[in-house]
N, C-alpha and C positions, 0 to 999 in steps of 0.2 A: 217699544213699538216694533212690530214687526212688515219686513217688504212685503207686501202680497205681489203675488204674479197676475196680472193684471191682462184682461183679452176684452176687448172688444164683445166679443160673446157672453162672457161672464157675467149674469146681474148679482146685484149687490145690494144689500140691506144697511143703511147705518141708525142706529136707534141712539134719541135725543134723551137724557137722562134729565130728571127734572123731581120736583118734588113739591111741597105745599107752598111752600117761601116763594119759589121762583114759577111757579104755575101759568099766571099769565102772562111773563117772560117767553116760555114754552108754549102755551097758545100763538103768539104773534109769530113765531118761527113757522110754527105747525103751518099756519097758515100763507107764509112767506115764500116756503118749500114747494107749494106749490104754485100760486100766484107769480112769483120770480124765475123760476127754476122751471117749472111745467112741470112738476114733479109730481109722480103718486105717493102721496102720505097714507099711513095708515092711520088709525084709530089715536084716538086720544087718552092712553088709560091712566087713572087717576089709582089707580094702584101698580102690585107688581101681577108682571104678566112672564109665561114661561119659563126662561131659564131668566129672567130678568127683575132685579129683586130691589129695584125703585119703578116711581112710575113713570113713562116712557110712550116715544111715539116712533112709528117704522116711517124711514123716507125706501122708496125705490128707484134705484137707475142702473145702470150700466156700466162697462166696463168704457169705455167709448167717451163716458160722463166722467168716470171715475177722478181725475184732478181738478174737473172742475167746482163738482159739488162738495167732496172734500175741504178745495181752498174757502169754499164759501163758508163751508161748515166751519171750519178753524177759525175766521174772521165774526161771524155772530155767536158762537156759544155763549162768548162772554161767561166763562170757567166755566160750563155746564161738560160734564163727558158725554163723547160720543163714540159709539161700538161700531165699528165698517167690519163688516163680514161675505165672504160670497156666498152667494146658495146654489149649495150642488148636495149632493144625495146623501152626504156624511155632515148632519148639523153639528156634531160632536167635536169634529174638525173646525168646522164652521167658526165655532165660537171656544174657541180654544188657540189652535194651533195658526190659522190663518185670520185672526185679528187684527184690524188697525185700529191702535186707539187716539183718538182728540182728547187733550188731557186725563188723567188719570182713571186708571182702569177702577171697574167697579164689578165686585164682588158676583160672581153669576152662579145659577142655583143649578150645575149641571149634573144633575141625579135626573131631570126628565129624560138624557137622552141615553139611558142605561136600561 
């Protein structure tokens, strides 16, 4: 796991890893994320989606949000991994060097950002 440096400014992406077994596990979150949190979820994809090679959903927040939605995160995965990344102009970075992972990292398919 690595520290991110964390701002206020900074938005943030954590993407929910899921799979056929646990799917509507992963819906009830999808839908928790926001419902609970006020969160923007993204999409529901029941496959893999860019550099992301399970299938997987995007929460968005902030830097501001950042230990809260985190802690919640670690508290419902229930073992599911989860990717915290920031977004800024280098996704490369993004998803590489400035990761926080929620249990075990998972294999990402970084030839898109090449």
């Amino acid at each position: 796991m690595i520290t991110m440096m964390m701002s206020s400014n900074t938005h943030y992406h954590a993407h929910f890893y899921f799979d056929q077994a646990t799917c509507q596990y992963a819906e009830t979150i999808h839908v928790r994320a926001n419902q609970e949190l006020g969160l923007k979820v993204g999409r529901f994809h029941r496959k893999p989606v860019g550099p992301h090679t399970l299938w997987s959903f995007e929460i968005d927040f902030n830097g501001a949000q950042f230990e809260s939605v985190t802690a919640w995160l670690e508290q419902v995965r229930a073992g599911h991994s989860v990717l915290v990344h920031p977004v800024t102009d280098d996704e490369l970075r993004d998803h590489t060097d400035s990761v926080h992972w929620l249990g075990e990292p998972v294999s990402l398919d970084l030839s898109i950002f090449k």
